[in-house]
C-alpha positions in Angstrom: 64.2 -25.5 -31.1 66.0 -28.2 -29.3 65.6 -28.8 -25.7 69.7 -28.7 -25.7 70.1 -25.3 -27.2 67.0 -23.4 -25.7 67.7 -24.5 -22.1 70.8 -22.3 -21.5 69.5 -19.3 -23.6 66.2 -19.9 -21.0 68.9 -19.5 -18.2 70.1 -16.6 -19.3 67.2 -14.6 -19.9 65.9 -15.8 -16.6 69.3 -14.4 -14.8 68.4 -11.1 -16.9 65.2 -10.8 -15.5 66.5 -11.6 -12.2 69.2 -8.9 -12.0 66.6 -6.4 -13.7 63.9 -6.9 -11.2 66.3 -6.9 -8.7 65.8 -10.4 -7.0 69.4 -11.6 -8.3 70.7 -10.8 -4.8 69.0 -10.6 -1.6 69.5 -7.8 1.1 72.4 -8.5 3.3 71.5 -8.0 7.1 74.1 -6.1 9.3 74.4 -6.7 12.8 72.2 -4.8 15.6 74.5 -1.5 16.5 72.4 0.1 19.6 69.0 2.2 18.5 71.3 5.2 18.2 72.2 4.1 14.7 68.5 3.9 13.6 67.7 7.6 14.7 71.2 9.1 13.1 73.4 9.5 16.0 70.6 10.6 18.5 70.9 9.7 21.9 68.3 7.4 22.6 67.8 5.7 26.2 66.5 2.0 25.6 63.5 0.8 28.0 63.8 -1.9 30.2 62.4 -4.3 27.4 64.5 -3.0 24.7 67.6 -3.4 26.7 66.6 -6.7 27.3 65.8 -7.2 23.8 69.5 -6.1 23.4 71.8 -8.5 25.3 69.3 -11.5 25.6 71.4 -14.6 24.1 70.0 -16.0 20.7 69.6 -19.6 20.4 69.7 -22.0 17.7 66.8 -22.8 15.4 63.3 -20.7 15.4 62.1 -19.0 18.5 59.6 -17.9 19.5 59.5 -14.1 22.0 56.3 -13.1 23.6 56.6 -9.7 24.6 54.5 -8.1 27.8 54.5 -5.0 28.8 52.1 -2.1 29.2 51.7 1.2 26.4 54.5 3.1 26.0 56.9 0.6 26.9 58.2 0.4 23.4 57.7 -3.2 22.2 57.5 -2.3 18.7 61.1 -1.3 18.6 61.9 -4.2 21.1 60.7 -6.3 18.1 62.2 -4.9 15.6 65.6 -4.9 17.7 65.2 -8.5 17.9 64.2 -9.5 14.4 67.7 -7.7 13.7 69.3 -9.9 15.6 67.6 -12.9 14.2 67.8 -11.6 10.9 72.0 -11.0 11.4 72.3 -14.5 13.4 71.1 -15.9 10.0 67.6 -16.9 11.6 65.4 -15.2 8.8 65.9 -14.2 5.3 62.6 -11.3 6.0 60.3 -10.2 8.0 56.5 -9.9 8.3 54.6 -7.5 10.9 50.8 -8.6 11.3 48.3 -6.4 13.1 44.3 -7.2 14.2 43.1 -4.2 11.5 43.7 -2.2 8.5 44.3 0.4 10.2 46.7 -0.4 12.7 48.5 -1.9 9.9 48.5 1.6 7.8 49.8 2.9 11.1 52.7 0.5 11.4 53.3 1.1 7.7 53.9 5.3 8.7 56.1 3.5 11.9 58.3 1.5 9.9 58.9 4.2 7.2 62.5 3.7 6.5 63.5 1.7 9.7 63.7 -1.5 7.9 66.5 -0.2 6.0 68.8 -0.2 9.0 68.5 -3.9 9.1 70.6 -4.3 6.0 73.7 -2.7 4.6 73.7 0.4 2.3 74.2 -1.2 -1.1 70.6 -3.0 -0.4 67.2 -2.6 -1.3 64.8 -4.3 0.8 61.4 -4.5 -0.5 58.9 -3.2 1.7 54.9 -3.8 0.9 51.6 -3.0 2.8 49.1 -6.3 2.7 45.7 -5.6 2.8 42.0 -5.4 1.3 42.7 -1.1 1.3 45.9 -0.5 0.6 45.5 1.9 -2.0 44.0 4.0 -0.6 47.5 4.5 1.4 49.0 7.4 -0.1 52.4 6.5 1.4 52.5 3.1 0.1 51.4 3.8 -3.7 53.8 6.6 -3.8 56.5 4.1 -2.6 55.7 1.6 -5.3 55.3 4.4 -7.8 59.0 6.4 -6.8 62.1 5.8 -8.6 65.3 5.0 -6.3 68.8 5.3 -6.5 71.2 3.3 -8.2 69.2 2.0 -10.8 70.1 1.5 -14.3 69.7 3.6 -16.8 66.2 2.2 -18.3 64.3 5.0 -21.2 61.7 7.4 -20.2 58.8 4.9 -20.1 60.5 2.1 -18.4 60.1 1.2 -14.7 63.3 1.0 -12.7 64.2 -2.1 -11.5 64.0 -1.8 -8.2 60.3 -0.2 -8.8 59.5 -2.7 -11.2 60.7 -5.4 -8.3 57.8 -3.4 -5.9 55.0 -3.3 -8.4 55.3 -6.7 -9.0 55.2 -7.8 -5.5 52.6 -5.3 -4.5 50.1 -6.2 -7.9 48.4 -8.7 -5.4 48.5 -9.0 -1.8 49.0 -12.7 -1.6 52.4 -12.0 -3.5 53.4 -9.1 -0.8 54.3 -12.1 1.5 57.3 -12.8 -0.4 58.4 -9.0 0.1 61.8 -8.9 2.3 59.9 -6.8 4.8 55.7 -6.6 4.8 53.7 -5.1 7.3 49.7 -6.3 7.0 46.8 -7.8 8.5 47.0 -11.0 10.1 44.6 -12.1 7.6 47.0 -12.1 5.2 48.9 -14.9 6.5 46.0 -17.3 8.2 44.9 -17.4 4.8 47.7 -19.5 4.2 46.9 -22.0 6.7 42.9 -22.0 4.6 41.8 -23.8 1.7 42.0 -20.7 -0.5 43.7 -20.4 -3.8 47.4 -19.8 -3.7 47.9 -20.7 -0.1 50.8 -22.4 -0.8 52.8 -19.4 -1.9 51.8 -17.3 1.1 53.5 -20.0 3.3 56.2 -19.9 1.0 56.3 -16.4 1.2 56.2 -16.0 5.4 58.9 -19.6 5.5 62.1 -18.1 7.3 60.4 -15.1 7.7 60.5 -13.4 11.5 56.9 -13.2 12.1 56.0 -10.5 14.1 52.4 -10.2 15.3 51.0 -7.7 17.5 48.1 -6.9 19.8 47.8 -10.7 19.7 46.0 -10.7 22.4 42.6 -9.0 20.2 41.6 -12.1 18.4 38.7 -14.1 19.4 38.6 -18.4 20.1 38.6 -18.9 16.5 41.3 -16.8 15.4 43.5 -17.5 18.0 43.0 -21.7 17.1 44.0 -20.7 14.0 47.4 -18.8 15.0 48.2 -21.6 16.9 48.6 -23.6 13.9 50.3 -21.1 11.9 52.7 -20.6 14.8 53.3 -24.5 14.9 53.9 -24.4 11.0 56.4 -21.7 11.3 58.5 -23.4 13.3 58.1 -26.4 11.1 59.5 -24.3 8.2 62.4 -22.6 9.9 60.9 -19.2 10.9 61.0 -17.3 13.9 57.8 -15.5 15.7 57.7 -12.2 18.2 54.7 -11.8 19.8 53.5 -8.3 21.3 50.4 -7.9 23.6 49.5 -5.5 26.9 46.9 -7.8 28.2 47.4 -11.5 27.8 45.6 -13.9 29.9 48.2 -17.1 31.5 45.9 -19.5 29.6 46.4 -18.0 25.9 50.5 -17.5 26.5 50.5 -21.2 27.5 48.9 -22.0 24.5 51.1 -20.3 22.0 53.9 -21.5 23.9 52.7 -25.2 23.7 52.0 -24.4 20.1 55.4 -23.5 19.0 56.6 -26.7 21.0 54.7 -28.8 18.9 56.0 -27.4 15.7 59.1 -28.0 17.1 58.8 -31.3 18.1 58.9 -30.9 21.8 56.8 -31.8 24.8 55.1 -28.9 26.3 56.3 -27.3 29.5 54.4 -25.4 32.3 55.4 -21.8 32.5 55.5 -20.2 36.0 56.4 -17.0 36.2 53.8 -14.4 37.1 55.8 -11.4 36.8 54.5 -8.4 34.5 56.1 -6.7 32.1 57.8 -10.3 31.3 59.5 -11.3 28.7 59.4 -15.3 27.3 61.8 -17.3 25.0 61.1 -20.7 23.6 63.4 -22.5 21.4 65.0 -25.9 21.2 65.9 -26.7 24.1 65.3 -23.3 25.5 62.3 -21.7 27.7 63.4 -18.5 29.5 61.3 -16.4 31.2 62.6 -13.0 32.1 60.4 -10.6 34.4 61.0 -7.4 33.6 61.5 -3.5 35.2 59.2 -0.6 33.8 59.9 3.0 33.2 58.6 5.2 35.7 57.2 7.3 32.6 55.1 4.4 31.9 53.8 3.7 35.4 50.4 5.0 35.5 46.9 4.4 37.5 43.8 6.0 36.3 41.2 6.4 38.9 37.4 4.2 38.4 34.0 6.8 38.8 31.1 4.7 38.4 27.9 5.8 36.2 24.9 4.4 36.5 22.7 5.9 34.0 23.3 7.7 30.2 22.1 11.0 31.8 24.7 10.8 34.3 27.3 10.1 31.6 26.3 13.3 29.7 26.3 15.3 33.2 29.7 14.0 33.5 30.9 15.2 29.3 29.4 17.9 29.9 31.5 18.8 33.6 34.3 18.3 31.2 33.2 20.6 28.5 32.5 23.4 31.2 35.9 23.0 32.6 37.5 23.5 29.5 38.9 19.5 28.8 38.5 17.8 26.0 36.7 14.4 26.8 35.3 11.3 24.7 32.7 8.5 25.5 33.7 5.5 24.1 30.1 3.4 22.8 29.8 -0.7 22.6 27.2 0.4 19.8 27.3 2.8 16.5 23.1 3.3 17.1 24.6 4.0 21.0 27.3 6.6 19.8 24.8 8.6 17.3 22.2 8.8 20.0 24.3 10.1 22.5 26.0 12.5 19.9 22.9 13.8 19.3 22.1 14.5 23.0 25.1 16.2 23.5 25.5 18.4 20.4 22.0 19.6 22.0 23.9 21.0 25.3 27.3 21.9 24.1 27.3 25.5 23.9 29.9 25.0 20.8 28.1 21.7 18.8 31.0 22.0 16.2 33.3 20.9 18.6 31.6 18.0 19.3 32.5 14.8 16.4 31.2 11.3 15.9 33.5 8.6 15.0 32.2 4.9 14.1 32.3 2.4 11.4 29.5 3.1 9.6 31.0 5.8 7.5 31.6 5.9 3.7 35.9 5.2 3.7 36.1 8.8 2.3 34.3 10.4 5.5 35.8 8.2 7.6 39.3 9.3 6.7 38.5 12.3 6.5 37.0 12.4 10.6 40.0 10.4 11.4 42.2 13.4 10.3 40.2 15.7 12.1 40.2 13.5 15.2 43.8 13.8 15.0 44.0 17.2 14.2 42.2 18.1 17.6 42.9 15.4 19.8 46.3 14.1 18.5 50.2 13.9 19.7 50.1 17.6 18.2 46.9 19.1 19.0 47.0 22.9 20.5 45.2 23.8 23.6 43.1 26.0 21.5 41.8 23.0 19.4 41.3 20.5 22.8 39.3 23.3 24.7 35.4 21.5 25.4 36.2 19.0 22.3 34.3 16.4 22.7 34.2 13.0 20.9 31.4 10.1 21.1 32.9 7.2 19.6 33.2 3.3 18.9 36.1 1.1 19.4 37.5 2.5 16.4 38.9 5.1 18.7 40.3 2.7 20.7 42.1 0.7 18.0 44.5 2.8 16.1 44.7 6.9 16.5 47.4 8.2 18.3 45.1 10.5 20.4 44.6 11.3 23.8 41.6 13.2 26.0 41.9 14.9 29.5 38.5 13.0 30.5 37.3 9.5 29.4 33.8 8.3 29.6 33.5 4.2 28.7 30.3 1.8 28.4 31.5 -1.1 30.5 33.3 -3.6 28.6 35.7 -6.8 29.2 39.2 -5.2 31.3 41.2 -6.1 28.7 39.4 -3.2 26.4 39.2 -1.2 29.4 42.5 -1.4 29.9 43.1 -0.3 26.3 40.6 2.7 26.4 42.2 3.9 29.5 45.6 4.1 27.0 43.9 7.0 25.5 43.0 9.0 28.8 46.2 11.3 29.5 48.8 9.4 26.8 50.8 12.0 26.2 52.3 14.9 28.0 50.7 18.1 28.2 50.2 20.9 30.7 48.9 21.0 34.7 45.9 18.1 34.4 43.6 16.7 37.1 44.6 12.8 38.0 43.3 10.9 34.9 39.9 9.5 35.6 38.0 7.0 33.3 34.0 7.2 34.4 32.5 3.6 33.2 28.6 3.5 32.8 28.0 0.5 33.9 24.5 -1.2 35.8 24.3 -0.8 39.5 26.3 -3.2 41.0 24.5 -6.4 42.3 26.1 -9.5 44.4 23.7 -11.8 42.7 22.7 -10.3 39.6 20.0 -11.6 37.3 19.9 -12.7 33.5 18.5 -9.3 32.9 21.2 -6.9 34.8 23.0 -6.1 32.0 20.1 -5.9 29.5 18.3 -3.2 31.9 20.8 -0.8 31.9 22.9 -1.0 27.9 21.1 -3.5 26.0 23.1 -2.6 22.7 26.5 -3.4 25.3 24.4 -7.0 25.7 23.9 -7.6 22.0 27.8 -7.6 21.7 29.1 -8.9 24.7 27.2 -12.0 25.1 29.0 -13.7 27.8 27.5 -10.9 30.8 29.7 -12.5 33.4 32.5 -11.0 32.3 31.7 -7.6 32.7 30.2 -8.7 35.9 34.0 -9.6 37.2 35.5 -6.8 35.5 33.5 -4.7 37.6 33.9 -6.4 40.0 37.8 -6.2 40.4 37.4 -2.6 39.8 35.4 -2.5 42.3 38.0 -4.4 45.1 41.1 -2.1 43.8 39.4 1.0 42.6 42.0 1.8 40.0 43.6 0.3 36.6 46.9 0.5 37.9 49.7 -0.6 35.5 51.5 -2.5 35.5 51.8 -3.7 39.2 48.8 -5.0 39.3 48.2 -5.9 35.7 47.7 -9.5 36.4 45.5 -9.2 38.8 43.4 -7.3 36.7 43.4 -9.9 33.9 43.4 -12.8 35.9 40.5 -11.8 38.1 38.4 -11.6 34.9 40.2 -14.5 32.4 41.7 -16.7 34.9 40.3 -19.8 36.7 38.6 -17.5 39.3 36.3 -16.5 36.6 34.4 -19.7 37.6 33.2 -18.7 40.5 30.3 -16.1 39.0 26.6 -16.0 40.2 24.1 -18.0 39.3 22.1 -15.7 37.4 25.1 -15.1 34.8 25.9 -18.8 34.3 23.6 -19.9 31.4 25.1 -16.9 29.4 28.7 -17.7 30.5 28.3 -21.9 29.0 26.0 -20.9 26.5 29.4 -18.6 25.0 31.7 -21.3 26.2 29.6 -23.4 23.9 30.0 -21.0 20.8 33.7 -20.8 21.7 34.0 -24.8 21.2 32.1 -24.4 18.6 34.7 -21.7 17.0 38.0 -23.5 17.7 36.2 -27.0 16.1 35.6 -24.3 12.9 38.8 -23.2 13.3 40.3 -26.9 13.1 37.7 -28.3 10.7 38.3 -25.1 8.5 42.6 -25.4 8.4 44.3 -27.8 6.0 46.6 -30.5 8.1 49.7 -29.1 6.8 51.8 -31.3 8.6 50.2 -34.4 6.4 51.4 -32.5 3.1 48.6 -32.2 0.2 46.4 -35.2 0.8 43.1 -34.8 -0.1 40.5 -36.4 2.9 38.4 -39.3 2.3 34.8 -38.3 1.8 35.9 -34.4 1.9 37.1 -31.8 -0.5 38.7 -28.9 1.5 38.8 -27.5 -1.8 35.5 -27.2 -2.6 34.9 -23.5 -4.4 31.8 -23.1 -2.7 33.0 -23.5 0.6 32.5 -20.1 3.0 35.8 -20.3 4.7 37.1 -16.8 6.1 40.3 -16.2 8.1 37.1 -14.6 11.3 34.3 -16.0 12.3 31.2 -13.5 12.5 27.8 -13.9 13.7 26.7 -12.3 10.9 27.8 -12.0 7.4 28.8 -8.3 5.9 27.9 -6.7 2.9 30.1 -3.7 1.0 27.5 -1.4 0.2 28.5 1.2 -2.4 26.2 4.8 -2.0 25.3 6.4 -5.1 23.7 9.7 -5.7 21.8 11.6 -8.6 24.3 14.1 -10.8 22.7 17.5 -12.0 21.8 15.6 -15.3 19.8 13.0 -14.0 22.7 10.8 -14.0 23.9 8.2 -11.2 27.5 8.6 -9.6 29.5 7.2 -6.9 29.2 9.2 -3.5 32.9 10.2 -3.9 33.2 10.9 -7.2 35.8 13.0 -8.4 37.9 11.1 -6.2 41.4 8.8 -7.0 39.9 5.0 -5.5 36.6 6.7 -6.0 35.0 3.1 -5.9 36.4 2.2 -2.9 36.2 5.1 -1.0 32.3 5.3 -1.9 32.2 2.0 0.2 30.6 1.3 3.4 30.5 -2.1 5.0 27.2 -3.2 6.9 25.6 -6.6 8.7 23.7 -7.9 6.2 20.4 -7.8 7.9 21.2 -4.3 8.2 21.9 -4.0 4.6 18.5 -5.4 3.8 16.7 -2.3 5.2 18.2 -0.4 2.4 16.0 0.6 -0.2 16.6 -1.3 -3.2 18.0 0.3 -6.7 14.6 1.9 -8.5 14.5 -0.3 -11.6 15.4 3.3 -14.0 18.5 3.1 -12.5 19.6 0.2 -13.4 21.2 0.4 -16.8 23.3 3.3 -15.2 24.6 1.2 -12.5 25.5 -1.7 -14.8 27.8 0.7 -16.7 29.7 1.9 -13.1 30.1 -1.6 -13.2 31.9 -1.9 -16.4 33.7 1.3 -15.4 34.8 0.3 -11.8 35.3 -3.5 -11.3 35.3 -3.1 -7.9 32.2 -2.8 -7.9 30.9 -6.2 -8.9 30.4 -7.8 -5.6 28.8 -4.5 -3.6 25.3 -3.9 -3.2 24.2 -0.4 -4.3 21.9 1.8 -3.1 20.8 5.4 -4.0 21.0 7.5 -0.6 18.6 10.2 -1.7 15.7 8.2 -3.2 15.6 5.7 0.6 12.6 7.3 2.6 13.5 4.7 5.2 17.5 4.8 6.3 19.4 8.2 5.7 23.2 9.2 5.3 25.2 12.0 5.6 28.9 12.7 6.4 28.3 13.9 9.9 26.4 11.2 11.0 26.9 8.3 9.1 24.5 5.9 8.0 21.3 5.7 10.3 18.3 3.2 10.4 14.9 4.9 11.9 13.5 3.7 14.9 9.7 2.7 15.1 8.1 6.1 14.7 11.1 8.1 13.7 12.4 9.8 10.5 16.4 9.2 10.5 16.9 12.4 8.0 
């Protein structure tokens, strides 16, 4: 056919599958009307930040919000009120929300639920997609993709709708859920287009004149945070505007994503001054407002600092909890930490099953199912029943996303900023009559001029991941000087006497571990910039370097170690190998567990018999291609179970 009389019959068909899939015409954005129109009517007092959030003047071009203020002070929907704005003032055509984890971003997802619908007017049907490496196993979002919606056509009985056929197509691959009018994901998602990976180019495309909303941003290490900076620069560049949420941000890093954004602007950087907490921070062109902020005496809290100096004293202290009828949880640096202690105290507690261990080295399906349970007894709507002498030993998964809270709070000693977040979970919500909220750390005894060893004597699992001792050396020692987290008046002070340039002044016994990590964070932020492509010289390939190269081990974190997904298997009454969870929807996935890979290596390997059976789980499952197997009940080594996880014996011991 002719060039001449197939191009308009193209253009036809391509306006037919527009209107069908439902892209022919974008949502339409209505102004911000109060937070009483997104919860029907109800009368709904805004915070200090949200009010601000409110009546703060929008300027012209991208801008960038950072957002400061402690738990409970509602910066989610302070966000969300002002991508609104943005949104209606014509400043964004979508928005993204980015979070440090999977699971915080399956728990934005449950936020959001139909809240992004009040950004655009009833004839509208914003797309809304989850982005990340588990989504399906969020029952929410696959029923969402899945679920026909009104005022579609009329399509036959084995059709899609359009406007589910329009969310299956963006949700078939998480690098197309960027171009999703809302999507609420892992930060991952979009660092991995500032990275040499394939189709990088259309998740920028996807997140230009998008409102970029990132939270926690204060949880990502040297290397991730060099990244952001980039992507934040490059978002300007292309028109879009960024929020920025975080509890616990050191002067230095808001600088930084300030003078970021400047750059991709154009603009020189400025010095910001203000020192105020909860604050709140515009930049724009020609615009750099810095707005302290008032707090809600709801939200005005200070948690009381007990000092423990030994594991047995921690377990004393669980088990005073347990005796006076609170529900309590210790909070590990270490799974192999957590399990022993668990251990210990399912020994004394007169009740063991209400005692539950909670880490990362769970098989997904045992790990949601513990998270449920962890909510069930210890969440928002827990009974008094449920919380009497419960007691959970846990990793920072605790931490990081449930909506839970304890009477009593037992905490290794970490860096204040996870203190700070621990002590969000002691007391969070309101309950009954309850002693003053008290976290006990177990931490070394405290030395003025401690030695390379005085961490390492006391929690040398807390050592292996927090390599840079002087900071737990100043975070105890502020806590020491004010004897309380109190937040947020003296928030700053808290951060600043760890983070800040009076971290300096440490002894001399923690200096060669404090510049041998300064080291390994220049080394990080040189990855970092090594790693990202210059977007700002366009798609020029280097002289003497490929960025492209396939084989290049480029990832959006940096780790000290690689992982490995290891998949468990298990015998079936025939003789037969199946997955751990089979039965299961996603059984493949949620059969899954990810390790180090040097821990991975003390698995046994697959017995050569098994072999032609795990070949054809292969062919079944595709998923499972790129996992290492291993066959739990034939290991005489390392054991599993769904109470305890996966464990590695100890010189002399028998983990099962």
């Amino acid at each position: 056919m002719p060039l001449a009389e197939y191009w308009p019959i193209a253009l036809e068909r391509a306006e037919q599958a527009l209107q069908e899939s439902g892209f022919a015409k974008p949502p339409e954005p209505v102004p911000y009307a109060g937070l009483a129109n997104w919860f029907d009517g109800q009368s709904v007092t805004p915070t200090p930040l949200q009010r601000e959030a409110e009546t703060l003047a929008i300027g012209d071009g991208p801008q960038l919000f950072i957002l400061e203020d402690v738990t409970g002070a509602g910066k989610t929907e302070a966000a969300c009120i002002l991508a609104q704005r943005l949104l209606a003032a014509g400043h964004g055509e979508g928005l993204y929300f980015a979070l440090p984890t999977m699971a915080t971003s399956n728990a934005m997802y449950e936020r959001l639920g139909h809240l992004h619908r009040r950004f655009y007017d009833e004839a509208s049907r914003p797309s809304c997609v989850l982005a990340h490496g588990a989504r399906e196993l969020n029952d929410t979002f696959m029923r969402a993709v899945a679920a026909e919606q009104p005022e579609d056509r009329d399509y036959a009985a084995d059709d899609m709708t359009a406007t589910t056929r329009c969310n299956r197509w963006l949700a078939d691959s998480r690098k197309k859920s960027l171009l999703a009018d809302v999507g609420v994901g892992t930060i991952d998602q979009a660092l991995m287009g500032l990275l040499p990976f394939r189709h990088q180019s259309l998740r920028l495309y996807g997140l230009a004149r998008k409102v970029l909303i990132i939270d926690e941003v204060h949880a990502y290490d040297h290397y991730m945070q060099t990244l952001l900076n980039q992507l934040l620069a490059h978002h300007a560049r292309q028109g879009g505007s960024a929020i920025l949420l975080t509890a616990t941000m050191p002067r230095a890093m808001r600088e930084s994503l300030s003078t970021a954004w400047r750059e991709g602007l154009g603009q020189a950087p400025t010095e910001l001054r203000e020192q105020a907490f909860p604050l709140l921070t515009q930049v724009g062109h020609g615009l750099e407002r810095e707005t302290p902020l008032a707090t809600r005496p709801e939200v005005s809290r200070e948690v009381g600092i007990d000092w423990l100096a030994s594991e047995e004293r921690a377990i004393e202290a669980v088990m005073a909890s347990v005796e006076a009828g609170e529900c309590v949880a210790w909070v590990r640096n270490t799974v192999d930490d957590a399990i022993r202690a668990y251990e210990q105290l399912c020994q004394r507690h007169p009740d063991p099953e209400r005692c539950l261990l909670f880490h990362s080295r769970f098989a997904m399906d045992d790990r949601q199912r513990i998270e449920s349970d962890v909510i069930e007894r210890l969440g928002k709507t827990s009974t008094p029943d449920l919380r009497h002498g419960q007691v959970l030993v846990s990793t920072q998964v605790f931490q990081e996303s449930l909506d839970c809270d304890v009477d009593h709070m037992v905490s290794d000693l970490t860096p204040i900023d996870l203190l700070i977040q621990r002590a969000g979970r002691l007391q969070r919500h309101v309950r009954g009559p309850r002693r003053a909220p008290v976290l006990s750390v177990l931490a070394p005894e405290w030395s003025d001029e401690p030695d390379a060893e005085w961490l390492k004597r006391a929690l040398p699992g807390t050592q292996a991941v927090y390599r840079d001792t002087s900071l737990l050396w100043l975070t105890q020692r502020v806590l020491r000087e004010l004897k309380a987290i109190r937040m947020p008046d003296e928030a700053r002070a808290l951060i600043e006497n760890v983070y800040g340039p009076v971290a300096d002044l440490v002894p001399d016994g923690l200096q060669e571990a404090r510049w041998e990590q300064r080291g390994m964070q220049g080394v990080a932020v040189s990855m970092a910039n090594f790693n990202a492509l210059a977007l700002e010289q366009g798609y020029l390939r280097q002289p003497g370097f490929d960025q492209w190269q396939e084989e290049l081990e480029i990832g959006t974190r940096l780790v000290d170690e690689p992982t490995r997904n290891v998949v468990l298997l298990k015998r079936t009454e025939d003789g037969g190998l199946a997955l751990w969870a089979e039965g299961e929807r996603h059984a493949a996935m949620l059969s899954q567990v990810k390790l180090r890979q040097s821990q991975a290596k003390k698995l046994m390997e697959l017995p050569a018999d098994c072999q032609p059976q795990w070949e054809e789980l292969q062919e079944h499952y595709k998923a499972l291609r790129f996992t290492r197997p291993w066959l739990v009940e034939a290991d005489p080594v390392c054991a599993y179970d769904a109470q305890w996880g996966v464990r590695f014996a100890r010189e002399g011991e028998n983990p099962r």
